[in-house]
N, C-alpha and C positions, 0 to 999 in steps of 0.2 A: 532871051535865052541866057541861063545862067553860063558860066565860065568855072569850070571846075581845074584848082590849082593841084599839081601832081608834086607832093610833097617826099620826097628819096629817104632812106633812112640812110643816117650818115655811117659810113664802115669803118669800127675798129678794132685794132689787132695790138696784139704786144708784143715783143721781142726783143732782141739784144741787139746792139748797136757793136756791128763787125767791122767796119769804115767809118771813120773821121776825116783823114786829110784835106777834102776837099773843101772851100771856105761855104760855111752859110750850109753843108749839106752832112747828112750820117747816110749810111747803108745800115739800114733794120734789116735782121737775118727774123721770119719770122716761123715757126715752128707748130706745126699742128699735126694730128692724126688723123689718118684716116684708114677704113676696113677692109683690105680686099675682099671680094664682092661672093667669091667661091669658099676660100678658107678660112673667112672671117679671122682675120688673124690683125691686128692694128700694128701699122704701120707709119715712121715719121716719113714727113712731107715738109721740107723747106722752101723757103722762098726770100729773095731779097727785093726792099723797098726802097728807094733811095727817098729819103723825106727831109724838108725845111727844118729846118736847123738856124733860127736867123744872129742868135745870140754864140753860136758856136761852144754853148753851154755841157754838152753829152761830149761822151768821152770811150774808147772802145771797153766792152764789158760793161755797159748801164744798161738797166732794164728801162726799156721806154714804152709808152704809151702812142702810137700812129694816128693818125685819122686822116680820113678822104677830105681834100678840098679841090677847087679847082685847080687847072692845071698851073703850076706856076714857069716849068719849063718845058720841055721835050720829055723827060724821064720824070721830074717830081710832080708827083700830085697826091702827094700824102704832109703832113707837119707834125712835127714832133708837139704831143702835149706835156707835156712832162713826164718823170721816174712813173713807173708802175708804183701801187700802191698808196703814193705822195696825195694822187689828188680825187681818191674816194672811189674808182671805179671798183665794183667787182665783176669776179665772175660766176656762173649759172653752174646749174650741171652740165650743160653741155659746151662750155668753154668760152662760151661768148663771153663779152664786156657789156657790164648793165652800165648805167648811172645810177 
């Protein structure tokens, strides 16, 4: 019997880094639309990520790049990959991050 491996697509988001203090970690504030369902009217939609941070390199107001890893704490399971733009990612029409 074969063994079929379940491969995840990895999640990522951009945003602005709203927190620093804490050592080794940012809070990503990350920002997206979305339509109410009746008035179709677009609507923001925030959220905060707390992500690895291990060089303490990000600073408040940088555009960051997130991605899903495993858990590393209680609250982090995202890591910073570096500035938006910096390291080739785009985006679609519909907002997503390619490689």
């Amino acid at each position: 019997m074969e063994s079929k491996k379940v491969i995840k697509k990895i999640k990522k988001f951009e945003g602005k880094v709203v927190k620093d203090r804490m050592d080794k970690t940012v809070v990503v504030e990350v920002l997206r639309f979305k339509i109410h369902p009746l008035y179709k009217k677009r609507y923001k939609v925030s959220k905060k990520y707390k992500a690895h941070d291990p060089e303490n390199l990000y600073k408040v107001g940088d555009e960051v790049v997130i991605s899903e890893t495993r858990p590393i704490s209680r609250d982090k399971k995202w890591i910073v990959e570096g500035k938006s733009g910096s390291n080739g990612l785009k985006k679609d029409k519909k907002g997503n991050l390619n490689d």
